[in-house]
N, C-alpha and C positions, 0 to 999 in steps of 0.2 A: 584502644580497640576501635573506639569511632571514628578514628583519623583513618586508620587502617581500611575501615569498609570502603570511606568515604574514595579514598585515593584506589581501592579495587573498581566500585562505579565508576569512576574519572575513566581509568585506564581501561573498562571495558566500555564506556561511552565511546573515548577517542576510536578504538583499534575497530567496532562498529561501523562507525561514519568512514574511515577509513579504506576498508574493507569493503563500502559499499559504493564507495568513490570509484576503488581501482574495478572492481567488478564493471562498471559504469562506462571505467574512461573513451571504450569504445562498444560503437553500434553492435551488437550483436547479431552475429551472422548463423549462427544453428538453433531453428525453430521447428518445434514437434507438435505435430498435428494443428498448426497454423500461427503458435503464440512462442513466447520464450518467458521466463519470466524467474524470478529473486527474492528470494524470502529476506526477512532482516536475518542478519549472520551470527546472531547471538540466541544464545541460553533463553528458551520461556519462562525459565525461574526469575530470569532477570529482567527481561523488559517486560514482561507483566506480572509481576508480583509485586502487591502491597506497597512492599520496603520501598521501591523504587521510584525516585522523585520524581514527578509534574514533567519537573525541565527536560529533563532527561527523556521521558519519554515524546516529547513537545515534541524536541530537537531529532528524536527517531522520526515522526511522520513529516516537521521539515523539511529532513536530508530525503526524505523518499520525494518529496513535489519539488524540492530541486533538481534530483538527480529526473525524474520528469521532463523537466526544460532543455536538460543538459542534451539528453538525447534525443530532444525535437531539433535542437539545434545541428544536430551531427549526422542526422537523421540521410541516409543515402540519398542519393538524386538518379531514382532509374525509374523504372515503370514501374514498382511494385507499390503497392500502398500499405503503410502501417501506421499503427495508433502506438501512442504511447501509454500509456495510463498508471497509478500509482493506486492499489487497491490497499486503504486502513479499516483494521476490522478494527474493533472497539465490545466491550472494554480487553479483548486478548488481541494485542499491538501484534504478537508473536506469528499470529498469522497472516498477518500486512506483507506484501511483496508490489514489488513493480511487476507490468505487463507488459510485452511489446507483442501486438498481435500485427499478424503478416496475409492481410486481404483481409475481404468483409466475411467470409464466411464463417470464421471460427467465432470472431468480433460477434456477427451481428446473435446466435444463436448464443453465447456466453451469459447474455442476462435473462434468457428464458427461462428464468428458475419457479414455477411454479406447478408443480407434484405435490402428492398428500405427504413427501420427507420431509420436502425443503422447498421455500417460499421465501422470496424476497421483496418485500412490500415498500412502496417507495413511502421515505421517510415525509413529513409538512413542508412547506416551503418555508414556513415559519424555524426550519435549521437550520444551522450554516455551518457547518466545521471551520471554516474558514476563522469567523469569529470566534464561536467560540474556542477554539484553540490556538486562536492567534499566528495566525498562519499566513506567511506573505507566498498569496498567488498567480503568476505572470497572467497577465492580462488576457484574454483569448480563451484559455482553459477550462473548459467545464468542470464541473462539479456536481456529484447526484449521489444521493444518501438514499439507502434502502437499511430496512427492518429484518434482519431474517431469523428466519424463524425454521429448524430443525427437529423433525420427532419420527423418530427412528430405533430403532431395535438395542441402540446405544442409549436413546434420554430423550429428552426435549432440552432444549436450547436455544437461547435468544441473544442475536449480537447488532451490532448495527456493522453497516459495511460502506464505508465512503468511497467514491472514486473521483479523483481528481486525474485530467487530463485531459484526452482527445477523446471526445465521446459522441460529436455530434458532425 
C-alpha cells in the first residue's frame, strides 16, 4: 500500500513539473488586465497537505524560479516591457503561480496591498527563502518576502508570500 502512495506522488510529481514545462515552453501572448499568470497544476490536497514530502514540494517552488528564468530568456524583443516573476505562498504551495505582467502599471499597483482585509508586511531581512529552502537562484533576480495577513468576513489568515524574479 506504501509503495502504491509512494509511486501515485512520483507520478503526480512528474506529470506537475511537466505540465508546467509545457504550459512555459513559450512566452505568453494573451494578458488580462496587464498580467497573465499559472497556478501549480495540481490538486491542493496534494501539494499541501501534511502527507506530502519536503522534496516534493522543494522541487514544486524550484520548477516555478526555473521556469522564471526560462521566460526571461525567451522574453520578446519589442517595445513592450514585462516582468516575470514566480509568486510562493507558504505554508499553502497551492496558491503559488508564475506572473508575467505586461507594463508598469498593473506591476507597480499589484503590491499595494494595504486595506483593514488584507496587508502584506514585508518580511526581516534576516529571511531568505532561498536558503532556507535551498533553492538555486539565477543571478540578477530579486527576491522579497512579505507577511500577509487577511481578516475578512471569511476568517483571519496568515501566510507569507515570496516573489522571486523581476521586481526591481
Amino acid at each position: 500500500m506504501r509503495e502504491k502512495k509512494v509511486r501515485g506522488r512520483k507520478r503526480k510529481t512528474i506529470g506537475m513539473v511537466k505540465q508546467i514545462e509545457e504550459n512555459t515552453a513559450l512566452y505568453p501572448t494573451e494578458f488580462y488586465n496587464g498580467y497573465w499568470h499559472m497556478h501549480l497544476p495540481v490538486g491542493q490536497g496534494f501539494i499541501s497537505g501534511g502527507k506530502t514530502p519536503g522534496k516534493i514540494k522543494r522541487l514544486s517552488v524550484q520548477t516555478l524560479v526555473d521556469r522564471v528564468t526560462h521566460l526571461i530568456s525567451i522574453k520578446p524583443d519589442n517595445k513592450e516591457k514585462y516582468r516575470v516573476v514566480a509568486a510562493i505562498n507558504l505554508p499553502d504551495l497551492w496558491n503559488s503561480q508564475l506572473i508575467v505582467f505586461k507594463g508598469d502599471e498593473y506591476f507597480e499597483g499589484f503590491f499595494d496591498r494595504n486595506s483593514a482585509y488584507q496587508k502584506w508586511i514585508p518580511l526581516s531581512d534576516h529571511r531568505d527563502i532561498k536558503s532556507e529552502w535551498g533553492l538555486t537562484v539565477r543571478e540578477g533576480l530579486n527576491i522579497w518576502g512579505f507577511e500577509e495577513v487577511i481578516d475578512d468576513e471569511d476568517g483571519y489568515y496568515e501566510s507569507e508570500i515570496w516573489f522571486v524574479g523581476e521586481l526591481e
